[in-house]
N, CA, C and O atoms as a CHARMM CRD file, in Angstrom:
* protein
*
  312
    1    1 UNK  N    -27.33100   6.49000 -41.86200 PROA 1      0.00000
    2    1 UNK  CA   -28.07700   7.54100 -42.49600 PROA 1      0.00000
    3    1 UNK  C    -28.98800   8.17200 -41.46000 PROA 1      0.00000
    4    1 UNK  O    -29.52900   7.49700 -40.58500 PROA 1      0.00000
    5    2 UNK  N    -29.16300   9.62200 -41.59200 PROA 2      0.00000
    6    2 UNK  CA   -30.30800  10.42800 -40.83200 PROA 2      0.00000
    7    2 UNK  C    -30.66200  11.74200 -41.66700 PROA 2      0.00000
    8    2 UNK  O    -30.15800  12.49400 -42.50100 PROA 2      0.00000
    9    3 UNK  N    -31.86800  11.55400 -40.91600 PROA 3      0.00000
   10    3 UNK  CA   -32.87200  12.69800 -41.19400 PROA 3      0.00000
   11    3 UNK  C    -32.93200  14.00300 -39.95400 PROA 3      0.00000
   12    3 UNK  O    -32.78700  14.10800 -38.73600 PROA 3      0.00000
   13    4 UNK  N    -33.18700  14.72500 -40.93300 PROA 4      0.00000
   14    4 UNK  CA   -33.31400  16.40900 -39.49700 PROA 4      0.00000
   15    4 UNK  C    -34.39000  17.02500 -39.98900 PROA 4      0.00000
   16    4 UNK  O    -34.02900  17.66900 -40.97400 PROA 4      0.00000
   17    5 UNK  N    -35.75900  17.17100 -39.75300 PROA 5      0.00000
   18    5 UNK  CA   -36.87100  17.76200 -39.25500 PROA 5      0.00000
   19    5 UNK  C    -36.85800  19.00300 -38.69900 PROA 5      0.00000
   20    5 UNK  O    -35.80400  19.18700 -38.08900 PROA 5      0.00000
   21    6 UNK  N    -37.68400  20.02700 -38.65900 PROA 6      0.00000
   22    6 UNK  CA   -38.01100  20.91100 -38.07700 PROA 6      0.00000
   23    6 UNK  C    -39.41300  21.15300 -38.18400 PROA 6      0.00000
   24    6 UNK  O    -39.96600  21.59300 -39.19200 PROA 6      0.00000
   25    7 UNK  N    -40.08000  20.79100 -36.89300 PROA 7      0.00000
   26    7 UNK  CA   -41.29300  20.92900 -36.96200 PROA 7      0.00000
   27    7 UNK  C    -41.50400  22.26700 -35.96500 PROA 7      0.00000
   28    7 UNK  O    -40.59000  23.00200 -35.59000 PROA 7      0.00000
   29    8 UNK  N    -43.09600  22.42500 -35.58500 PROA 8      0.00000
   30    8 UNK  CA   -43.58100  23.80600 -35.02300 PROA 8      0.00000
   31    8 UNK  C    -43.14300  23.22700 -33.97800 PROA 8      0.00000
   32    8 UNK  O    -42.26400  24.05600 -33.74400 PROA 8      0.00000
   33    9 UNK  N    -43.03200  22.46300 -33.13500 PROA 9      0.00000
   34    9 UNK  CA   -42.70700  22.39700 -31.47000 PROA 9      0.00000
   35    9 UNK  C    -41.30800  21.85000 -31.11500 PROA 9      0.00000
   36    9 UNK  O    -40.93400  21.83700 -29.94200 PROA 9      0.00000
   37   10 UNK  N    -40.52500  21.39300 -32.13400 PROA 10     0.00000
   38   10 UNK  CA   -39.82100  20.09700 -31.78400 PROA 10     0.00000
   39   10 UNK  C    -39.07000  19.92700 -33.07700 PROA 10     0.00000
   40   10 UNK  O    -39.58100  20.13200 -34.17700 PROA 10     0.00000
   41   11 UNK  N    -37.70800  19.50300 -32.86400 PROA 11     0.00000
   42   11 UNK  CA   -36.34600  18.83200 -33.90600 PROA 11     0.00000
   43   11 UNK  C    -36.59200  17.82800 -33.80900 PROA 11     0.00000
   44   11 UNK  O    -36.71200  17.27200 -32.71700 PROA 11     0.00000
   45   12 UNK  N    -36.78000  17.15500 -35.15200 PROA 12     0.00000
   46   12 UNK  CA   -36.99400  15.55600 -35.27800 PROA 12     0.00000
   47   12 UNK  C    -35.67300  14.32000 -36.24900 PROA 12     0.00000
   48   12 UNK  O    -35.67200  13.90900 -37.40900 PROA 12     0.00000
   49   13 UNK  N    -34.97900  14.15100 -35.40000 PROA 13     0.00000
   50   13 UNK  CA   -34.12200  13.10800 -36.29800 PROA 13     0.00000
   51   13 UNK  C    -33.98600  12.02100 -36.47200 PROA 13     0.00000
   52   13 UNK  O    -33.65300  11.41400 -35.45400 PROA 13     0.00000
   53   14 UNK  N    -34.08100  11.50000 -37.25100 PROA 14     0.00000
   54   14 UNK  CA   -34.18600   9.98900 -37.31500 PROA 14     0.00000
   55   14 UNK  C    -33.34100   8.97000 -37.86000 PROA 14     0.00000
   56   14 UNK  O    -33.07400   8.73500 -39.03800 PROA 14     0.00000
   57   15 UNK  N    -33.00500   8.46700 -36.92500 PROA 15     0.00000
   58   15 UNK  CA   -31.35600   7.18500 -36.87000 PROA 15     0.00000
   59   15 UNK  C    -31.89500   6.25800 -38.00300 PROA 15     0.00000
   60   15 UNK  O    -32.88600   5.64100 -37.61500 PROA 15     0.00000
   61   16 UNK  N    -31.56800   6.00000 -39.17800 PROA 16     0.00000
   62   16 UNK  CA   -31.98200   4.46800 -39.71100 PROA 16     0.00000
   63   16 UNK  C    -30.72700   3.88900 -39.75100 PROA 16     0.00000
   64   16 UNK  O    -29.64300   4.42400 -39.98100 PROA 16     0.00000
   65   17 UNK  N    -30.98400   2.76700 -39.50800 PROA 17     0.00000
   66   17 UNK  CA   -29.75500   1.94000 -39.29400 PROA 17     0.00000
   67   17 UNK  C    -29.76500   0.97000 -40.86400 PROA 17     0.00000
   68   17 UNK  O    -30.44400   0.08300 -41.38000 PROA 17     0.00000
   69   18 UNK  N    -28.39900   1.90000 -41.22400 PROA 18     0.00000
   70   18 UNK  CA   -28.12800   1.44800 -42.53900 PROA 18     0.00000
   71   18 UNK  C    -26.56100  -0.01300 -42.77600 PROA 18     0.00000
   72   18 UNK  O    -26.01200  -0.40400 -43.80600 PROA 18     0.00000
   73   19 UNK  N    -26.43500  -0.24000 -41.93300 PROA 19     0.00000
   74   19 UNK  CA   -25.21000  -1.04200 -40.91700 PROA 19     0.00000
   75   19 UNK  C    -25.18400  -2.46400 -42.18500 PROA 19     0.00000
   76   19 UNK  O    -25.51200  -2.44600 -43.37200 PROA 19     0.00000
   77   20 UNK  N    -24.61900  -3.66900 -41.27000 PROA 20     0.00000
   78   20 UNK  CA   -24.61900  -5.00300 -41.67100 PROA 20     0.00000
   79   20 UNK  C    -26.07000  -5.29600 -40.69900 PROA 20     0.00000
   80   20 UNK  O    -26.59100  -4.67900 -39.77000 PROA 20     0.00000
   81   21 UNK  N    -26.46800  -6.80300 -41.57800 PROA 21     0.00000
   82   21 UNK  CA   -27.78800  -7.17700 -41.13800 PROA 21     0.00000
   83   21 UNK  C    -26.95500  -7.91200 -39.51800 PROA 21     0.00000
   84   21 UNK  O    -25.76600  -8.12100 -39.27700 PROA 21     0.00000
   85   22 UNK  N    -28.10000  -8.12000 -38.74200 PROA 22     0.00000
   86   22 UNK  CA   -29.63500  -7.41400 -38.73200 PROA 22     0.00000
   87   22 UNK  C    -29.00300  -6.37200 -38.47800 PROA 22     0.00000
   88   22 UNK  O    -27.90900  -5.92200 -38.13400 PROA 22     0.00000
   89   23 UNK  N    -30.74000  -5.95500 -38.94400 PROA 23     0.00000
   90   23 UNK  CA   -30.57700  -4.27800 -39.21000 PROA 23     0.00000
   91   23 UNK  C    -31.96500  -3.58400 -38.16200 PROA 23     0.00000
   92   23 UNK  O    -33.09100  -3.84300 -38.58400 PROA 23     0.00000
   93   24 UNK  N    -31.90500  -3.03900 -37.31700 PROA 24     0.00000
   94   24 UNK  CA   -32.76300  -2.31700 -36.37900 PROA 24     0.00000
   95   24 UNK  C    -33.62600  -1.32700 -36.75100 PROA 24     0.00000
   96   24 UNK  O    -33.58500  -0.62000 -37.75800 PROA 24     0.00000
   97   25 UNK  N    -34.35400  -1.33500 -35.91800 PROA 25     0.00000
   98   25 UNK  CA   -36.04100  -0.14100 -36.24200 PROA 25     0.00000
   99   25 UNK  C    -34.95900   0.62800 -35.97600 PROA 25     0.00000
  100   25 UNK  O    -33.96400   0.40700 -35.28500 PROA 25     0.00000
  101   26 UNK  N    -35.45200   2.00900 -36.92900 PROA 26     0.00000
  102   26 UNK  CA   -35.48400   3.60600 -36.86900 PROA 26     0.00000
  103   26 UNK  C    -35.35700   3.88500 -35.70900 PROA 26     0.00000
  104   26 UNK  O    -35.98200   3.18100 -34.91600 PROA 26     0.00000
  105   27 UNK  N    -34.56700   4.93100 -35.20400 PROA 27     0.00000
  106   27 UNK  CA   -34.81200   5.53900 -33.87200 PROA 27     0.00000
  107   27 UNK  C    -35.22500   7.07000 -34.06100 PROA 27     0.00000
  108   27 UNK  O    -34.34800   7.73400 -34.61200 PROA 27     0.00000
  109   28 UNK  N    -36.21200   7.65800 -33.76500 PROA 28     0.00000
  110   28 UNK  CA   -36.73200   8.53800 -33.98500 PROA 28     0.00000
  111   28 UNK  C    -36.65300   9.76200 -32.70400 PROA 28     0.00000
  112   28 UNK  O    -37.63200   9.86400 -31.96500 PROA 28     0.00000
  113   29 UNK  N    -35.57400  10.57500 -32.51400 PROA 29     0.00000
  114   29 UNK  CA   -35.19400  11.48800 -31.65000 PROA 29     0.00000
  115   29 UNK  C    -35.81000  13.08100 -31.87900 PROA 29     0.00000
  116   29 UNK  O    -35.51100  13.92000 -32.72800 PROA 29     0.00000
  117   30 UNK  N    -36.71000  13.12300 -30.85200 PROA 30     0.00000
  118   30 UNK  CA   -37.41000  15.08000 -30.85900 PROA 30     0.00000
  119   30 UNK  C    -37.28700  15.55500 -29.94800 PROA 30     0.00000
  120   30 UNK  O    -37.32000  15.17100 -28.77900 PROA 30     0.00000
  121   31 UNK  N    -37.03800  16.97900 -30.68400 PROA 31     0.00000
  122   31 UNK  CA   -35.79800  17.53500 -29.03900 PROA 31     0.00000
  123   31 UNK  C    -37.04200  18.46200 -29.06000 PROA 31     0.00000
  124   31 UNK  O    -37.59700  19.00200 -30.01800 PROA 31     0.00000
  125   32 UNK  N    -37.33100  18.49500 -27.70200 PROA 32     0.00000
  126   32 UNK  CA   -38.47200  20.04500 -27.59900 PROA 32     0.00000
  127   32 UNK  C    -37.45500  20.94000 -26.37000 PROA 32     0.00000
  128   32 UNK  O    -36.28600  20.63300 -26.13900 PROA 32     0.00000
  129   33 UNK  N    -38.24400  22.15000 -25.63800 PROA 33     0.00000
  130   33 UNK  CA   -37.67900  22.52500 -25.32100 PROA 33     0.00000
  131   33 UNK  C    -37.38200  22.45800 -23.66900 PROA 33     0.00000
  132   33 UNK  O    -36.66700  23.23800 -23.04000 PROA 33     0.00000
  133   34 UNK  N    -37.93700  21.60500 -23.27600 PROA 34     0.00000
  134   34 UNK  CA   -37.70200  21.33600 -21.97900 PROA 34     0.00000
  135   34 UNK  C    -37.40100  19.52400 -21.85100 PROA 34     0.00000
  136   34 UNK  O    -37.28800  18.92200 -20.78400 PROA 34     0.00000
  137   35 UNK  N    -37.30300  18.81400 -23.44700 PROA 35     0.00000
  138   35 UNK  CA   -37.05200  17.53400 -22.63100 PROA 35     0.00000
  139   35 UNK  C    -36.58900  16.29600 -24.55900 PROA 35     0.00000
  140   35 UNK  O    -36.88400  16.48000 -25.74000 PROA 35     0.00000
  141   36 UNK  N    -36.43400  16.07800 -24.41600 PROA 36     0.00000
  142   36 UNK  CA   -35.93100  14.79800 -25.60400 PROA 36     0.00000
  143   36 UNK  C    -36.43800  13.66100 -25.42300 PROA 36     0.00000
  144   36 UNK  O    -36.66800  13.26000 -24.28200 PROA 36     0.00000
  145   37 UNK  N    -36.69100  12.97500 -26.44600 PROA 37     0.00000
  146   37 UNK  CA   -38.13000  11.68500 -26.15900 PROA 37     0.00000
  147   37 UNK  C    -36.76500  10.82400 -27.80800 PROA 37     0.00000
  148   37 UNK  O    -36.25700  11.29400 -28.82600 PROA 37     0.00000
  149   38 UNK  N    -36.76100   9.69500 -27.24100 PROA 38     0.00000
  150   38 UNK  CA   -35.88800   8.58100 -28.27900 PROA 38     0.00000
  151   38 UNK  C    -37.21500   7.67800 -28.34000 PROA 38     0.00000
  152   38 UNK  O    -37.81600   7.39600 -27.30300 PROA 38     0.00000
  153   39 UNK  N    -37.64300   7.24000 -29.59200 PROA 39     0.00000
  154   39 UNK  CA   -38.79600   6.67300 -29.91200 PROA 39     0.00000
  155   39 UNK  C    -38.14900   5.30000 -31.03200 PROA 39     0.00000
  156   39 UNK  O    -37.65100   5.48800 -32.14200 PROA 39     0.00000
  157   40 UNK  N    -38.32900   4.03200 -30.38600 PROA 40     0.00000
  158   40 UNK  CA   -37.70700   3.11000 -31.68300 PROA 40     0.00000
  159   40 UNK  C    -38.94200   1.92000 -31.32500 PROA 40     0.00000
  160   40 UNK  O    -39.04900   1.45400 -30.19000 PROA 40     0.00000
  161   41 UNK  N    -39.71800   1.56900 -32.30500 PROA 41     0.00000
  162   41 UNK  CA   -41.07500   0.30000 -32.33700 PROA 41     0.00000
  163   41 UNK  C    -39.93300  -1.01800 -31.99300 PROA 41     0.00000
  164   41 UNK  O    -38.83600  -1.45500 -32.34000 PROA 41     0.00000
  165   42 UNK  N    -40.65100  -1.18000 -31.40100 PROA 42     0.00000
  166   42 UNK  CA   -40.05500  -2.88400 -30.31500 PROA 42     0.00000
  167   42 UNK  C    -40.63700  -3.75900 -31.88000 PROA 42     0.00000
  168   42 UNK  O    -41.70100  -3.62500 -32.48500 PROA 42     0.00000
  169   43 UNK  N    -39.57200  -4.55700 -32.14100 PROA 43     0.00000
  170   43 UNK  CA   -39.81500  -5.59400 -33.21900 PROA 43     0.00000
  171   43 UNK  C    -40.71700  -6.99800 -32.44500 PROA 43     0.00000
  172   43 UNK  O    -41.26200  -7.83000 -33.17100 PROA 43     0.00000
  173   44 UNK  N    -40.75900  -7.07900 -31.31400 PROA 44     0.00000
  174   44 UNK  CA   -41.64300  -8.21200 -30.92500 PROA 44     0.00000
  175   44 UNK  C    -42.80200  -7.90800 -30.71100 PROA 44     0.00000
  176   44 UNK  O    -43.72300  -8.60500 -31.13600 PROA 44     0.00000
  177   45 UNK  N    -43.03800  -6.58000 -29.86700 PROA 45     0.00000
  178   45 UNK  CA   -45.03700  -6.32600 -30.04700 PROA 45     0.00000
  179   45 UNK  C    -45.04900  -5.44000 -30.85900 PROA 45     0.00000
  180   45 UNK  O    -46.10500  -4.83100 -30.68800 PROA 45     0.00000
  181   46 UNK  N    -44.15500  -4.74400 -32.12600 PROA 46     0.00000
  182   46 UNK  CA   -44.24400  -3.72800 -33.08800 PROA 46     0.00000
  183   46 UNK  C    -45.31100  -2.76400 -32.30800 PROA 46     0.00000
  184   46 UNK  O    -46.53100  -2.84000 -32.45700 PROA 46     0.00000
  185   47 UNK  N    -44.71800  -1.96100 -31.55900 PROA 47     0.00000
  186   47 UNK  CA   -45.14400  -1.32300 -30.74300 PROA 47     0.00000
  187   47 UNK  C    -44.12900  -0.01000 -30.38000 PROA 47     0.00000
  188   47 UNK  O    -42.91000  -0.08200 -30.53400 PROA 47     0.00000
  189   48 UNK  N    -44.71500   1.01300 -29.95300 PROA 48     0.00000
  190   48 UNK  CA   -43.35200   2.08000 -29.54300 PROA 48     0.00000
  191   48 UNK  C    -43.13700   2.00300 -28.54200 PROA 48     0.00000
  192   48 UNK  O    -44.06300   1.91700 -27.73500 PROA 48     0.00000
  193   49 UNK  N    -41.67000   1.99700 -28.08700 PROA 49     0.00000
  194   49 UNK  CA   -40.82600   2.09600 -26.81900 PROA 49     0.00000
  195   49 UNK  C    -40.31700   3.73400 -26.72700 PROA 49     0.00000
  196   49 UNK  O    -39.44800   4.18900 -27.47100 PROA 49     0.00000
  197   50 UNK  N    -41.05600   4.56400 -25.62700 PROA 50     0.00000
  198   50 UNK  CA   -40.33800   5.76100 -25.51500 PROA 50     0.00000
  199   50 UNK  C    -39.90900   5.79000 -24.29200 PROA 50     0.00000
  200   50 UNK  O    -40.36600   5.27100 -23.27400 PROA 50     0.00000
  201   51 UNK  N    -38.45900   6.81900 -24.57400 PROA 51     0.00000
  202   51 UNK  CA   -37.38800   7.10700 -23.75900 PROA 51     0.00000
  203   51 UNK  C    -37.69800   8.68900 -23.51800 PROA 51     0.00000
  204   51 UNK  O    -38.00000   9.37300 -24.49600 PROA 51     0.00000
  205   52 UNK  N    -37.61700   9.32300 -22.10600 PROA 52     0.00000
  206   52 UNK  CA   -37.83900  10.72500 -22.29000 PROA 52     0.00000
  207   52 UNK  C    -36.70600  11.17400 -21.20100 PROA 52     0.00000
  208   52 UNK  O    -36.65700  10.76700 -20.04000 PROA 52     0.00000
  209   53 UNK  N    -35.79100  12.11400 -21.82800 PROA 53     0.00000
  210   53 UNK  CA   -34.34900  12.57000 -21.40100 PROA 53     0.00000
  211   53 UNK  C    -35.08800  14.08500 -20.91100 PROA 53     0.00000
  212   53 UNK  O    -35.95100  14.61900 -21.60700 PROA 53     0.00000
  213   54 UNK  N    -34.48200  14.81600 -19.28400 PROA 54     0.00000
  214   54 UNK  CA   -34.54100  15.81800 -19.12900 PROA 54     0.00000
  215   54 UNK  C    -33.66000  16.39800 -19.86900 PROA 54     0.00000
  216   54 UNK  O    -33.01300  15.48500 -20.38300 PROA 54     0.00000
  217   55 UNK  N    -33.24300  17.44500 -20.23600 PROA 55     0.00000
  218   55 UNK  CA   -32.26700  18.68200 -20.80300 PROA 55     0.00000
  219   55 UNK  C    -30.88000  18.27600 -19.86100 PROA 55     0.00000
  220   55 UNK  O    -29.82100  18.02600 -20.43600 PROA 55     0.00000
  221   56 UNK  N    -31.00400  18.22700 -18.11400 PROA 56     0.00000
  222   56 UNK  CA   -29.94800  17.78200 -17.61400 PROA 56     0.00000
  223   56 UNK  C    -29.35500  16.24300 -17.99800 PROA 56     0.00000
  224   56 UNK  O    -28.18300  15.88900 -17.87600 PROA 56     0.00000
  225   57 UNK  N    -30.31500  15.54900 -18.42000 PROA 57     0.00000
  226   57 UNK  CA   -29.39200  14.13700 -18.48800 PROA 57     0.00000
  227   57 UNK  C    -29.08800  13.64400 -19.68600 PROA 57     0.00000
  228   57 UNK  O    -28.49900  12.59400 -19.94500 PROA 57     0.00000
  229   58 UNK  N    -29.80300  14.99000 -20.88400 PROA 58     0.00000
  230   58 UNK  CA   -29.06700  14.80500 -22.30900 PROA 58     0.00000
  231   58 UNK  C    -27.87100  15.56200 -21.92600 PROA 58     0.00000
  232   58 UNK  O    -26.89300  15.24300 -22.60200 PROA 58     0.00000
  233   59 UNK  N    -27.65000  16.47600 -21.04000 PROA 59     0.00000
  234   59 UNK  CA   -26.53800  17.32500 -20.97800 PROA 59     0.00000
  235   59 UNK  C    -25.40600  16.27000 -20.73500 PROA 59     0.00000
  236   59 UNK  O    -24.36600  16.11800 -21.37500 PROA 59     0.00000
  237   60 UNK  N    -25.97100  15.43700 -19.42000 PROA 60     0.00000
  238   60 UNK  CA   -24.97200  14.33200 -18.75200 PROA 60     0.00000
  239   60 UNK  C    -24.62000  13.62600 -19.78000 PROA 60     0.00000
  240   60 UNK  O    -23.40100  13.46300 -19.82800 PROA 60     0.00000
  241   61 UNK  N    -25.55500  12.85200 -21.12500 PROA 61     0.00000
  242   61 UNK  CA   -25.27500  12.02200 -21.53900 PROA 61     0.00000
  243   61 UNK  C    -23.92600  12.19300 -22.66000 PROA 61     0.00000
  244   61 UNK  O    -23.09700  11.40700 -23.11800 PROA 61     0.00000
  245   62 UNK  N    -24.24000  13.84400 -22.83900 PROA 62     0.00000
  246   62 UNK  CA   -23.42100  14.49000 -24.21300 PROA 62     0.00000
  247   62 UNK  C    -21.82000  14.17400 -23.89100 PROA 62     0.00000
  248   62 UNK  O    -20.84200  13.74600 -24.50500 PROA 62     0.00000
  249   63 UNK  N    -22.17000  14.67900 -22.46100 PROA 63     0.00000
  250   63 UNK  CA   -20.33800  14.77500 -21.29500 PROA 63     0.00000
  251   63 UNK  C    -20.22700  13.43300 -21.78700 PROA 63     0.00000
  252   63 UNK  O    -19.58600  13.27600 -22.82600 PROA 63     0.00000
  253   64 UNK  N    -20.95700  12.01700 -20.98400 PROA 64     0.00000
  254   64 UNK  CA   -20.68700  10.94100 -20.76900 PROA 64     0.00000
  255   64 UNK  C    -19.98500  10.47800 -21.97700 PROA 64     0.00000
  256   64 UNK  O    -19.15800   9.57900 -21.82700 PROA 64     0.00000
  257   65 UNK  N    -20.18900  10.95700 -23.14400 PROA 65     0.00000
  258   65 UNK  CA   -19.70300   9.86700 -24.42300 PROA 65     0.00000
  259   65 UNK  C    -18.20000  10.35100 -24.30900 PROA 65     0.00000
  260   65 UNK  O    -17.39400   9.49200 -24.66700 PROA 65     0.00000
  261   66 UNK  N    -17.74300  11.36200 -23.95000 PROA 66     0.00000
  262   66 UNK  CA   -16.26000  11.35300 -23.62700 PROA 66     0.00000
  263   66 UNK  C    -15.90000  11.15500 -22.94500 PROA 66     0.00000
  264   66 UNK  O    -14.89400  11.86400 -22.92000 PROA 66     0.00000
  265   67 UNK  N    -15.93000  10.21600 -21.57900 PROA 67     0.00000
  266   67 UNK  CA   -15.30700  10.26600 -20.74600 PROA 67     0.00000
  267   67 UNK  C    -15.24300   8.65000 -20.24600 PROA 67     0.00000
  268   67 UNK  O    -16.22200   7.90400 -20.26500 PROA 67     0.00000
  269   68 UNK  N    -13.94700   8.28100 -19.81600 PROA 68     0.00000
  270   68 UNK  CA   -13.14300   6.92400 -19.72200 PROA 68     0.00000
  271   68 UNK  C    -14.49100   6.43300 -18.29800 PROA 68     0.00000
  272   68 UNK  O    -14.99200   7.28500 -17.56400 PROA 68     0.00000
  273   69 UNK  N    -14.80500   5.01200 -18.22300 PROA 69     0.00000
  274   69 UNK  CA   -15.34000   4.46900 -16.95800 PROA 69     0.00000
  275   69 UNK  C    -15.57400   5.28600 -15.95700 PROA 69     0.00000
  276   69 UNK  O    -15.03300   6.37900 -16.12600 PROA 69     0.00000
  277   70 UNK  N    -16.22700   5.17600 -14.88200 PROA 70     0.00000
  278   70 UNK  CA   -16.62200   5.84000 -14.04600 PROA 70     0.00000
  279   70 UNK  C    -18.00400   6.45900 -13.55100 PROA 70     0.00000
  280   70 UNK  O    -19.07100   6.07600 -14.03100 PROA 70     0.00000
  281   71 UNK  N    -17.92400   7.44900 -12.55400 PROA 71     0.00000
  282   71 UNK  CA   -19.12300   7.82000 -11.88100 PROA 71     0.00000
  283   71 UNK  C    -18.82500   9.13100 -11.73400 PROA 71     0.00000
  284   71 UNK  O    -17.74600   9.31400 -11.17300 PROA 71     0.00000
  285   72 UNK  N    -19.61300  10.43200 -12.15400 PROA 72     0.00000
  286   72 UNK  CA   -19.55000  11.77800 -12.27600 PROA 72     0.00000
  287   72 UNK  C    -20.48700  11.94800 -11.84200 PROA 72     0.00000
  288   72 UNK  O    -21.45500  11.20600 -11.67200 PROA 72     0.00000
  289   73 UNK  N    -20.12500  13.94300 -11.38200 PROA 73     0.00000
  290   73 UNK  CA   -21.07600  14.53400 -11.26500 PROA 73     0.00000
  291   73 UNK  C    -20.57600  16.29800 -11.85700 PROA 73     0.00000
  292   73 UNK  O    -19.50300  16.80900 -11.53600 PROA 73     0.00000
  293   74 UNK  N    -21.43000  16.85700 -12.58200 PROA 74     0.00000
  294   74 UNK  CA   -20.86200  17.97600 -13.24500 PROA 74     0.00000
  295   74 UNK  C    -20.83700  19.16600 -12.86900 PROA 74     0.00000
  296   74 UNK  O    -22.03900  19.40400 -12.74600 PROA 74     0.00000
  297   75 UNK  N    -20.24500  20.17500 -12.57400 PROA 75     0.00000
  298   75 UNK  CA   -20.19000  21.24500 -11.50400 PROA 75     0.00000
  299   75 UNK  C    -21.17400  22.39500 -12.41600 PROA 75     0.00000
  300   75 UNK  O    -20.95500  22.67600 -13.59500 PROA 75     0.00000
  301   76 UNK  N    -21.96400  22.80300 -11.82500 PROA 76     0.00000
  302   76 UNK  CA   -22.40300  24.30000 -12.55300 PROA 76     0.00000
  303   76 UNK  C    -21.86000  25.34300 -12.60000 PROA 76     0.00000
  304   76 UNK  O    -21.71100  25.95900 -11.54500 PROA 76     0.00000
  305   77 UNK  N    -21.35500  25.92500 -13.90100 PROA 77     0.00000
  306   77 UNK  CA   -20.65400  27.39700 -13.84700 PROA 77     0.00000
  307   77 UNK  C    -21.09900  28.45500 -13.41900 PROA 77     0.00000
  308   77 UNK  O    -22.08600  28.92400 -13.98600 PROA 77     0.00000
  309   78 UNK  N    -20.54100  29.12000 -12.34600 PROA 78     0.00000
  310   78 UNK  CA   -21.03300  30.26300 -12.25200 PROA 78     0.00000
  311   78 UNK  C    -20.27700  31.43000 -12.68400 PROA 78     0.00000
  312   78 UNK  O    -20.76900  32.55500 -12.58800 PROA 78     0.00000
């Protein structure tokens, strides 16, 4: 299950993990416009763990989910 947000600065979605137990903290993803932040509270110091993605390495990461093993690099169109 997820949620989609639209706030004044930032897209907010949020992963709940509706799966077989165990079952994991929320991951809470806001896309602004120069960068993406993955936010999920650490279950041992219930605390937030943030992740902050440039625009290029959500770009990389989008490529990465299709593509077999390996090591890339992505050409810019001109």
């Amino acid at each position: 299950m997820f949620t989609i947000e639209h706030e004044f600065d930032a897209t907010v979605v949020t992963l709940v993990d509706d799966g077989e137990a165990p079952l994991r903290e929320d991951v809470v993803i806001s896309a602004f416009a120069d960068c993406v932040t993955l936010t999920q509270i650490d279950p041992r110091t219930d605390m937030p763990v943030v992740v902050t993605l440039s625009m290029e390495q959500l770009r990389d990461l989008s490529h990465a989910l299709d593509l077999p093993e390996g090591a890339y690099r992505l050409r810019k169109d001109d």
